[in-house]
Biopython code that builds the backbone (N, CA, C, O; Angstrom):
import numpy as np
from Bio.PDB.StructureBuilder import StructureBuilder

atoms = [
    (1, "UNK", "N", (-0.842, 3.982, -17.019)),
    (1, "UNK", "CA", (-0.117, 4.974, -16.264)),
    (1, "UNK", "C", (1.306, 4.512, -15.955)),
    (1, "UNK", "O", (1.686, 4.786, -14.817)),
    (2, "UNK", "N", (2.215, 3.829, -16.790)),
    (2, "UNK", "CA", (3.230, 3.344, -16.498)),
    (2, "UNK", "C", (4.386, 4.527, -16.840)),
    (2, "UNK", "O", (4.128, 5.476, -17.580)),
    (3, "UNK", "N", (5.633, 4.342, -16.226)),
    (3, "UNK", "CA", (6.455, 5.265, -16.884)),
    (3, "UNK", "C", (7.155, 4.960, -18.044)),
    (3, "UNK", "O", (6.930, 3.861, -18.551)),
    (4, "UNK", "N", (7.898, 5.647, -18.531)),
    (4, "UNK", "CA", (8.607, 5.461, -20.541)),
    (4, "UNK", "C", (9.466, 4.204, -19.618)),
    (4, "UNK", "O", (9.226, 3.118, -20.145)),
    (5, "UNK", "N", (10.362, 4.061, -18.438)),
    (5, "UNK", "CA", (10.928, 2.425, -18.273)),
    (5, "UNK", "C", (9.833, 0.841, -18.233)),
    (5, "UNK", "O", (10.027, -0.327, -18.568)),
    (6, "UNK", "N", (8.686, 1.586, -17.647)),
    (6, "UNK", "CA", (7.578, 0.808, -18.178)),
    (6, "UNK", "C", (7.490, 0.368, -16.724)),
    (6, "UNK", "O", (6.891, -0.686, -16.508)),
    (7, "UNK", "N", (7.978, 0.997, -15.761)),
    (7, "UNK", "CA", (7.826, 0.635, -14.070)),
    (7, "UNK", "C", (6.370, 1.089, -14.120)),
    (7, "UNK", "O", (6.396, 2.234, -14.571)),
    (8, "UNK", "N", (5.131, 0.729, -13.869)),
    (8, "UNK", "CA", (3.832, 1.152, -13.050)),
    (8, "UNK", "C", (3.875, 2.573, -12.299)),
    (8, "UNK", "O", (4.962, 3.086, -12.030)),
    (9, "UNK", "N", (2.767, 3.135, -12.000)),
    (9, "UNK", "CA", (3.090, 4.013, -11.552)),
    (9, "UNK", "C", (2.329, 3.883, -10.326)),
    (9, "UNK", "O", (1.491, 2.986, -10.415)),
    (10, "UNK", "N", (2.348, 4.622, -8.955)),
    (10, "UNK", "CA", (1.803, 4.403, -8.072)),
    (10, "UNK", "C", (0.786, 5.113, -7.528)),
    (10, "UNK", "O", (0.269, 4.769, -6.465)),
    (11, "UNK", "N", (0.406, 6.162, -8.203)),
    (11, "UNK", "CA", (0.280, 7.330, -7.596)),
    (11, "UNK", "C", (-1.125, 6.952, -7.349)),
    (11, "UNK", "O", (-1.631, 7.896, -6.744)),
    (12, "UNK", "N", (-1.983, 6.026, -7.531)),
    (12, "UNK", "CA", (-3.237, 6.091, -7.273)),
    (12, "UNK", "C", (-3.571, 4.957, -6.127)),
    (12, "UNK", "O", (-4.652, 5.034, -5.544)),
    (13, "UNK", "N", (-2.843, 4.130, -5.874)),
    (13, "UNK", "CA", (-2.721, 2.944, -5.489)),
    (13, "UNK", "C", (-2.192, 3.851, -3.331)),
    (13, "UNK", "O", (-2.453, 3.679, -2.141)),
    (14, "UNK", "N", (-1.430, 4.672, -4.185)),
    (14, "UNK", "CA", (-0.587, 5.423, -2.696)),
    (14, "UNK", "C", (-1.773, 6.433, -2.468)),
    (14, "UNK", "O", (-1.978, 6.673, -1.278)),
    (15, "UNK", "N", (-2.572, 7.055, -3.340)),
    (15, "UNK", "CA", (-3.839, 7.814, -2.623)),
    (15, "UNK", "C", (-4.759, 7.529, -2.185)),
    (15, "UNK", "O", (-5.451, 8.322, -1.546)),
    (16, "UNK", "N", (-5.174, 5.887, -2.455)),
    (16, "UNK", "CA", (-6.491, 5.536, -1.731)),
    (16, "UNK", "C", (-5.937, 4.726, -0.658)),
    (16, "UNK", "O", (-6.817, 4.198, 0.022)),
    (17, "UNK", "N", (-4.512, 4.418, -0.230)),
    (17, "UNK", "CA", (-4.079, 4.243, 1.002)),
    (17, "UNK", "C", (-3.836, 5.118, 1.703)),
    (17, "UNK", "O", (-3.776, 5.018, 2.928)),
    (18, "UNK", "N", (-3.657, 6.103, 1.082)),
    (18, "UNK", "CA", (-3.581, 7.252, 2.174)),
    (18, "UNK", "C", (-4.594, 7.490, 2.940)),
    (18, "UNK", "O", (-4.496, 7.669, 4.154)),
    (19, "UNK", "N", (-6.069, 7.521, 2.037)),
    (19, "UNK", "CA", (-7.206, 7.989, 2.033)),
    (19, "UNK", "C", (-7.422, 7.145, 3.511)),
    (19, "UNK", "O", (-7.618, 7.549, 4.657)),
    (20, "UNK", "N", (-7.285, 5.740, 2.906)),
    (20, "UNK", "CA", (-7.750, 4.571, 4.015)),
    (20, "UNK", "C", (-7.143, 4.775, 5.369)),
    (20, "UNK", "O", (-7.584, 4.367, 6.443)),
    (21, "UNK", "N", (-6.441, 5.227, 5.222)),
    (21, "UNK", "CA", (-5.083, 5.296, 6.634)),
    (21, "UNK", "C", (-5.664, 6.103, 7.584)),
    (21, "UNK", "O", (-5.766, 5.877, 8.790)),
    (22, "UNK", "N", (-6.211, 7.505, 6.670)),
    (22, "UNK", "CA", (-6.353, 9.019, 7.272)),
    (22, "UNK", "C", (-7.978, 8.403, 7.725)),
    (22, "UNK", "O", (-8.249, 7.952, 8.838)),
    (23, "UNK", "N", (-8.635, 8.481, 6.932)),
    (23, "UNK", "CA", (-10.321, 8.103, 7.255)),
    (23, "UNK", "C", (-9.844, 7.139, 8.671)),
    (23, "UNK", "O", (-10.075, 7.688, 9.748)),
    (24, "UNK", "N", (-9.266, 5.890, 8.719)),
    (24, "UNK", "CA", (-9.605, 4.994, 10.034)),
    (24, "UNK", "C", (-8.985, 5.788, 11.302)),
    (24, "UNK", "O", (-9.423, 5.693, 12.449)),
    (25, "UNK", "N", (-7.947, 6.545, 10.916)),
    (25, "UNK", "CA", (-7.332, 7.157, 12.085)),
    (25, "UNK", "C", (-8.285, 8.352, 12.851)),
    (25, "UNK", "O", (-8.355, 8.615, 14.051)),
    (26, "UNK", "N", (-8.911, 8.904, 11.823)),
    (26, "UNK", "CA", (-10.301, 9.923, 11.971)),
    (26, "UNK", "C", (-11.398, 9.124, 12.753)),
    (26, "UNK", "O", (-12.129, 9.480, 13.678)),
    (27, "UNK", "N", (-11.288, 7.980, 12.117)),
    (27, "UNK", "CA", (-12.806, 7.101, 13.095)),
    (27, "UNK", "C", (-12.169, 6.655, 14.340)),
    (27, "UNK", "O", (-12.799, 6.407, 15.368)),
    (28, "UNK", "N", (-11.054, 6.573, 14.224)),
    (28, "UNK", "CA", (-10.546, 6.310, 16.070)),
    (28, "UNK", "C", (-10.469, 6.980, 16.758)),
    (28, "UNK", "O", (-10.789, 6.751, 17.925)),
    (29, "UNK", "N", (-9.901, 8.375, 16.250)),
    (29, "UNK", "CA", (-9.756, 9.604, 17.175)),
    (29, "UNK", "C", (-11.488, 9.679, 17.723)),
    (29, "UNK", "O", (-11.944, 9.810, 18.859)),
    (30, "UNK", "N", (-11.931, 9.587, 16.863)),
    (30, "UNK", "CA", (-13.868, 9.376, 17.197)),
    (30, "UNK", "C", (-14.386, 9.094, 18.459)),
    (30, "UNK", "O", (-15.241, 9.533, 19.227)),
    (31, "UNK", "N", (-13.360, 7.986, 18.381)),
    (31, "UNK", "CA", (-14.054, 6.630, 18.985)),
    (31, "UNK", "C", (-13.461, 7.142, 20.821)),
    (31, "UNK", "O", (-14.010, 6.803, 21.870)),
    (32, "UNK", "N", (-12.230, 8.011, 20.665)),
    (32, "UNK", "CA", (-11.842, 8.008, 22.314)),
    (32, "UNK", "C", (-12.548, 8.731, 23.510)),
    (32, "UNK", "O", (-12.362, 8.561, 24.715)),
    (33, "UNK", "N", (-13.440, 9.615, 22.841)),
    (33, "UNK", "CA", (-14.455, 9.474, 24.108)),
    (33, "UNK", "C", (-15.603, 9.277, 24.127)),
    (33, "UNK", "O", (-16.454, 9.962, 24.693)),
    (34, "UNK", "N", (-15.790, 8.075, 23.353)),
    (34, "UNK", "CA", (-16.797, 7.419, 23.194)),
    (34, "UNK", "C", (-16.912, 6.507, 24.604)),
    (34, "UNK", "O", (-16.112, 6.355, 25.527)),
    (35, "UNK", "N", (-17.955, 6.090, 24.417)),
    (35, "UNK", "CA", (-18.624, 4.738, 25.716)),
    (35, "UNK", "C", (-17.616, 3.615, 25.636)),
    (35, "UNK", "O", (-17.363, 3.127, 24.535)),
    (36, "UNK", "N", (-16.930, 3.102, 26.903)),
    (36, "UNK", "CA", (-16.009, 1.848, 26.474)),
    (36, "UNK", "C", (-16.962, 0.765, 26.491)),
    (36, "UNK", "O", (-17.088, 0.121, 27.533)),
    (37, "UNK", "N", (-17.667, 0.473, 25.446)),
    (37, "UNK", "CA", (-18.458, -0.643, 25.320)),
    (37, "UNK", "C", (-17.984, -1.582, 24.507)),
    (37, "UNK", "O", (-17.089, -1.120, 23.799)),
    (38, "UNK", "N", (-18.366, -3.516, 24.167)),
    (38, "UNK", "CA", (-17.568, -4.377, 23.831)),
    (38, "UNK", "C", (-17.924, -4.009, 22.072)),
    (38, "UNK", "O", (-17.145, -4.610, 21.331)),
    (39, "UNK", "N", (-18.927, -3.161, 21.357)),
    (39, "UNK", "CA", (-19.021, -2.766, 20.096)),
    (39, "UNK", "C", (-18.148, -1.521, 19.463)),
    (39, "UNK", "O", (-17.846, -1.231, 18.305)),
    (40, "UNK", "N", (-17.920, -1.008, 20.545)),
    (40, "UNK", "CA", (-16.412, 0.300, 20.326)),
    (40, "UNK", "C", (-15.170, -0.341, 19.915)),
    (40, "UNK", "O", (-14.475, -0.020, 18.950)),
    (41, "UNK", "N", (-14.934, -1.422, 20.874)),
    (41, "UNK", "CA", (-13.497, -2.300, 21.156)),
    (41, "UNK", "C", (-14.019, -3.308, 19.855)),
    (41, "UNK", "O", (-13.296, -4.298, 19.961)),
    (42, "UNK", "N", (-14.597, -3.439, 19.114)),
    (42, "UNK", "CA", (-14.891, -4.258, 18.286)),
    (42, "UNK", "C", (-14.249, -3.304, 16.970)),
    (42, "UNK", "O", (-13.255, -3.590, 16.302)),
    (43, "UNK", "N", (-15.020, -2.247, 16.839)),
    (43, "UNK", "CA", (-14.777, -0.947, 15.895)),
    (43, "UNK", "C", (-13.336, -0.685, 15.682)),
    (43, "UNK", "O", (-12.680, -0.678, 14.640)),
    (44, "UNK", "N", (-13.085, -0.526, 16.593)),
    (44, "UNK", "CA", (-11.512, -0.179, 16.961)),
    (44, "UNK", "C", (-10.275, -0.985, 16.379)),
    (44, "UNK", "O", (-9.266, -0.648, 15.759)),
    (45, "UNK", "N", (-10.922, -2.539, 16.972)),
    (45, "UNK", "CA", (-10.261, -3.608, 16.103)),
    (45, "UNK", "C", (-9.859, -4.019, 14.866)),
    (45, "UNK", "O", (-8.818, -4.514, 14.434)),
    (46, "UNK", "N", (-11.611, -3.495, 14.069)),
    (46, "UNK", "CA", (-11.644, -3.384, 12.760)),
    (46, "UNK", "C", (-10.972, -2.739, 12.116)),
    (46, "UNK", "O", (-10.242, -3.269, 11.278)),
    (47, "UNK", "N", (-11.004, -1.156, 12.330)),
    (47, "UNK", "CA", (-10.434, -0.109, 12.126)),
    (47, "UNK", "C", (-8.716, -0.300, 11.820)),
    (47, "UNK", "O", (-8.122, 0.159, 10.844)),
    (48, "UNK", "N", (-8.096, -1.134, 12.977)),
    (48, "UNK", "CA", (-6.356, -1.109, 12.686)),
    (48, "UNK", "C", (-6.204, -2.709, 11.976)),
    (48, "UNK", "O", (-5.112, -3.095, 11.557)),
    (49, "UNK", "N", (-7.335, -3.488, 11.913)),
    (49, "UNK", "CA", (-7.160, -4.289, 10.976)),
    (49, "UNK", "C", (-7.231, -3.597, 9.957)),
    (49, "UNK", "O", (-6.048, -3.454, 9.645)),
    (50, "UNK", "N", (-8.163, -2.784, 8.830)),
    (50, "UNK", "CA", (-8.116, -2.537, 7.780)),
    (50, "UNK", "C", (-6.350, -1.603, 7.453)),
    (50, "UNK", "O", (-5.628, -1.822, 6.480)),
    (51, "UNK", "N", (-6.062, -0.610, 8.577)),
    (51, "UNK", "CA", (-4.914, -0.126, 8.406)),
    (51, "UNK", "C", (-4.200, -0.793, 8.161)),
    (51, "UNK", "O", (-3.740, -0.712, 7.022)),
    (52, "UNK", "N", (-3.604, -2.011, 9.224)),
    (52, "UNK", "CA", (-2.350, -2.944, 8.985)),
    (52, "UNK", "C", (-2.944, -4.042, 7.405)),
    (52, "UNK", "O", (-2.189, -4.395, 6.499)),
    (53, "UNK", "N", (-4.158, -4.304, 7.482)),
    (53, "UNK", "CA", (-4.280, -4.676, 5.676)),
    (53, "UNK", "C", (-4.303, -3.477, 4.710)),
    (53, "UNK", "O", (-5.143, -3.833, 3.884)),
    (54, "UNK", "N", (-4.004, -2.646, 4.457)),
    (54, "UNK", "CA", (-3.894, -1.544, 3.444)),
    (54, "UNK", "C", (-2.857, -1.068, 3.257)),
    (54, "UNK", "O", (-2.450, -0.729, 2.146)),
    (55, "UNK", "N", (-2.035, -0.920, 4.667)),
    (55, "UNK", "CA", (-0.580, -1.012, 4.332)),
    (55, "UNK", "C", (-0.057, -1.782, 4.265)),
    (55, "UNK", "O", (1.117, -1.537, 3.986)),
    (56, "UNK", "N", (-0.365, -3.074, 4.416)),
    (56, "UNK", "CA", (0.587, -4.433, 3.775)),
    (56, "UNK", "C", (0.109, -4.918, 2.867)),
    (56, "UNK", "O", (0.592, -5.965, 2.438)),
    (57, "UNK", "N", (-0.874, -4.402, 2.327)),
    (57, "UNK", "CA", (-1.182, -4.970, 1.185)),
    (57, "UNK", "C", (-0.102, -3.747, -0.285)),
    (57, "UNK", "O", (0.547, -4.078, -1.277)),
    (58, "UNK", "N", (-0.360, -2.637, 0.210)),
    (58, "UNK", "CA", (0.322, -1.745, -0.573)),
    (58, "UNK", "C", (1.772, -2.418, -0.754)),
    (58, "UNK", "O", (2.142, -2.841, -1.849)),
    (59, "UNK", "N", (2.507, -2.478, 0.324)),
    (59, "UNK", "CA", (3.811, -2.986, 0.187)),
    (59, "UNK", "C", (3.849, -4.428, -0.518)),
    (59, "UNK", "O", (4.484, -4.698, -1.538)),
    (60, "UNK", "N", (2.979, -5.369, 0.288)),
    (60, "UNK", "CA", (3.019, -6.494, -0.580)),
    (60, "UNK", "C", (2.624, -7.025, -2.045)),
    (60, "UNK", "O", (2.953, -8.052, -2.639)),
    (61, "UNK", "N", (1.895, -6.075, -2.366)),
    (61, "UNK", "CA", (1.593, -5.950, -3.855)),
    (61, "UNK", "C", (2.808, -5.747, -5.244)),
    (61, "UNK", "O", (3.016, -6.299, -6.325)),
    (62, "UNK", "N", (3.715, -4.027, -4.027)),
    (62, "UNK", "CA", (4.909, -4.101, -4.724)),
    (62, "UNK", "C", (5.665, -4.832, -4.842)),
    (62, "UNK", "O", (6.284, -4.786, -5.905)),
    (63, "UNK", "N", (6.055, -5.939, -3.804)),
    (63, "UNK", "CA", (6.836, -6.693, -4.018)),
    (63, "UNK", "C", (6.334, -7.669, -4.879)),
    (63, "UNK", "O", (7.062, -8.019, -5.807)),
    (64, "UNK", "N", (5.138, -8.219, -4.741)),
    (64, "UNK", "CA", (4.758, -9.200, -6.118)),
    (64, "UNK", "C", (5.032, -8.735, -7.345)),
    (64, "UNK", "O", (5.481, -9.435, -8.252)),
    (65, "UNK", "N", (4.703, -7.207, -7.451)),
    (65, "UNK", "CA", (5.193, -6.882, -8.827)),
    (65, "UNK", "C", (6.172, -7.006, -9.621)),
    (65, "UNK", "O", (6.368, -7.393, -10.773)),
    (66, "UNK", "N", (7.095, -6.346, -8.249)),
    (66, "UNK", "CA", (8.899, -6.330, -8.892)),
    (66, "UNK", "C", (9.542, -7.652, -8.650)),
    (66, "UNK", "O", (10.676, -7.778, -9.113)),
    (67, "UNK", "N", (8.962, -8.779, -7.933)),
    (67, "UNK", "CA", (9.023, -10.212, -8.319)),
    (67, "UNK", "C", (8.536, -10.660, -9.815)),
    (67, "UNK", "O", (9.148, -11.351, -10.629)),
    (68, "UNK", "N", (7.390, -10.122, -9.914)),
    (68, "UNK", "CA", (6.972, -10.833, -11.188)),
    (68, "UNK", "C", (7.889, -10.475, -12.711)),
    (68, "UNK", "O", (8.308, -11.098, -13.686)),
    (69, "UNK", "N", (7.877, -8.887, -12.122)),
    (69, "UNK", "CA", (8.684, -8.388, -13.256)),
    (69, "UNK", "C", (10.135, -8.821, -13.491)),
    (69, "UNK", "O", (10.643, -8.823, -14.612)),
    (70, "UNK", "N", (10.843, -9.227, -12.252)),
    (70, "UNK", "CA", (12.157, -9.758, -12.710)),
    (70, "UNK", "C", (12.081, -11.295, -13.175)),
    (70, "UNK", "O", (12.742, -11.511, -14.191)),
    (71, "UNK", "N", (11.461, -12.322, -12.680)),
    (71, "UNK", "CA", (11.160, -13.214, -13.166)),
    (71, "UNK", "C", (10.599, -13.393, -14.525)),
    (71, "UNK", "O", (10.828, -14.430, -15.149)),
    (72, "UNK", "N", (9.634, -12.117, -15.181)),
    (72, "UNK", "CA", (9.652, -12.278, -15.994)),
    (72, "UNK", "C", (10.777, -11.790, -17.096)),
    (72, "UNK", "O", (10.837, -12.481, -18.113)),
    (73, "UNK", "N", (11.525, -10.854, -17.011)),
    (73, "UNK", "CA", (12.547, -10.556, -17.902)),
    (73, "UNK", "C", (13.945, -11.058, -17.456)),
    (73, "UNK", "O", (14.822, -10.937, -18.311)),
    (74, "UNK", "N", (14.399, -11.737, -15.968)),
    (74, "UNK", "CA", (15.279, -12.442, -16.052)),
    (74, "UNK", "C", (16.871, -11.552, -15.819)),
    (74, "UNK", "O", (18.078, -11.790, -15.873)),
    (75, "UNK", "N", (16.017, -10.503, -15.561)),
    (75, "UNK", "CA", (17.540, -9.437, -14.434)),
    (75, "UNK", "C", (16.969, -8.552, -13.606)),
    (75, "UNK", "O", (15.967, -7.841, -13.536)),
    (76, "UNK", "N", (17.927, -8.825, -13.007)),
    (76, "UNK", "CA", (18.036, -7.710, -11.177)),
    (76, "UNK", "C", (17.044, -6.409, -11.497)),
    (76, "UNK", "O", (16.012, -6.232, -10.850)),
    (77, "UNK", "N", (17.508, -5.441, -12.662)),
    (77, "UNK", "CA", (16.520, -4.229, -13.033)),
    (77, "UNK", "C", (15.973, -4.486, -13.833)),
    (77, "UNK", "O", (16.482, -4.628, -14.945)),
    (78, "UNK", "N", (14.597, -4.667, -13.567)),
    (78, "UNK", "CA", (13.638, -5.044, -14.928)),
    (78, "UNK", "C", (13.138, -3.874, -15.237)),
    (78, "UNK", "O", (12.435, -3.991, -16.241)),
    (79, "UNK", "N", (13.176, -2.678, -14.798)),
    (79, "UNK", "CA", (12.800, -1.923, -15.203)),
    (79, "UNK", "C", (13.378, -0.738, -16.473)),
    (79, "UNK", "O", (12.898, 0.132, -17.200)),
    (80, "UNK", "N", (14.537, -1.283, -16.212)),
    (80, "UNK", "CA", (15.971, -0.490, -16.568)),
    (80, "UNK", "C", (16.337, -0.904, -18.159)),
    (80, "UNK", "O", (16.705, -2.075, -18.244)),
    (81, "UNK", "N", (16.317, -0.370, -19.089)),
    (81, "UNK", "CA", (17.037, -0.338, -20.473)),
    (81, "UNK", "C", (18.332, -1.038, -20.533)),
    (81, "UNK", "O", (19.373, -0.856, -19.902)),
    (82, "UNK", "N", (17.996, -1.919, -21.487)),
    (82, "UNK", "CA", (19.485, -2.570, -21.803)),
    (82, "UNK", "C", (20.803, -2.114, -21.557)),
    (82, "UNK", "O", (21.694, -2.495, -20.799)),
    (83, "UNK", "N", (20.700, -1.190, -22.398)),
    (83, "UNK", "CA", (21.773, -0.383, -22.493)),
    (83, "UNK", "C", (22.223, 0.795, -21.409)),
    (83, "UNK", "O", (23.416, 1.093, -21.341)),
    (84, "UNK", "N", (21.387, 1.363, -20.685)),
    (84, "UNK", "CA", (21.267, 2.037, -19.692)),
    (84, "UNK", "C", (22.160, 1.415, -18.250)),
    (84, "UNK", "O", (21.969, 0.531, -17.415)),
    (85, "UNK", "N", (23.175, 2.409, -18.520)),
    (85, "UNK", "CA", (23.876, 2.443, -17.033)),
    (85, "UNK", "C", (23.698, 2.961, -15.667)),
    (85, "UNK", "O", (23.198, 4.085, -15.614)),
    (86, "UNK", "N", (23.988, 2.411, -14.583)),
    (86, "UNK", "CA", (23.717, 2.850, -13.286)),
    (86, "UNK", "C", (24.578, 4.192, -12.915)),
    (86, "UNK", "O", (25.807, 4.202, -12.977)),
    (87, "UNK", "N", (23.844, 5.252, -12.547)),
    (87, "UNK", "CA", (23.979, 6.094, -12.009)),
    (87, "UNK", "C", (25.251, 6.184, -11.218)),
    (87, "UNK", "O", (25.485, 7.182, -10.537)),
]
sb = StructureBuilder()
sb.init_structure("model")
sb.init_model(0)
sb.init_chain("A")
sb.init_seg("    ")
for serial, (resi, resn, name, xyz) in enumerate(atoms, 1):
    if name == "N":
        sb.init_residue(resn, " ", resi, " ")
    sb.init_atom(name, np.array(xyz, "f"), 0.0, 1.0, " ", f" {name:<3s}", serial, name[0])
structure = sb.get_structure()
């Protein structure tokens, strides 16, 4: 699923974070008038752990990529055609 510059594409990677984002925010809204018991506050915990890992993993992934990719071809736009000028 890459594009003709050969950049990756994201679009699936950005829907099951979405997915993840929307589902935990759904189980919290859940959770607020629920019983304040120490297995709720446990839930809860879990819950914005997986968020803050799903969105930093999304971001941090990209950046490994477009690290790897310039390191591997050895300029600023690795994505970008030789010959191809900036906009």
């Amino acid at each position: 699923m890459a594009m003709k510059t050969g950049e990756p594409s994201w679009k699936w990677r950005r829907l099951v974070t979405i997915a993840v984002v929307v589902w935990s925010f759904w189980m919290l809204v859940g959770l607020i008038d629920a019983i304040d018991s120490e297995l709720n506050q446990i839930i809860a915990m879990g819950l914005l752990i997986l968020i803050g890992g799903s969105v930093g993993g999304y971001m941090g992934f990209a950046t490994a990529q477009d690290v790897a990719a310039i390191w591997r071809t050895g300029r600023a736009l690795p994505y970008r055609d030789e010959g191809e000028r900036e906009p």
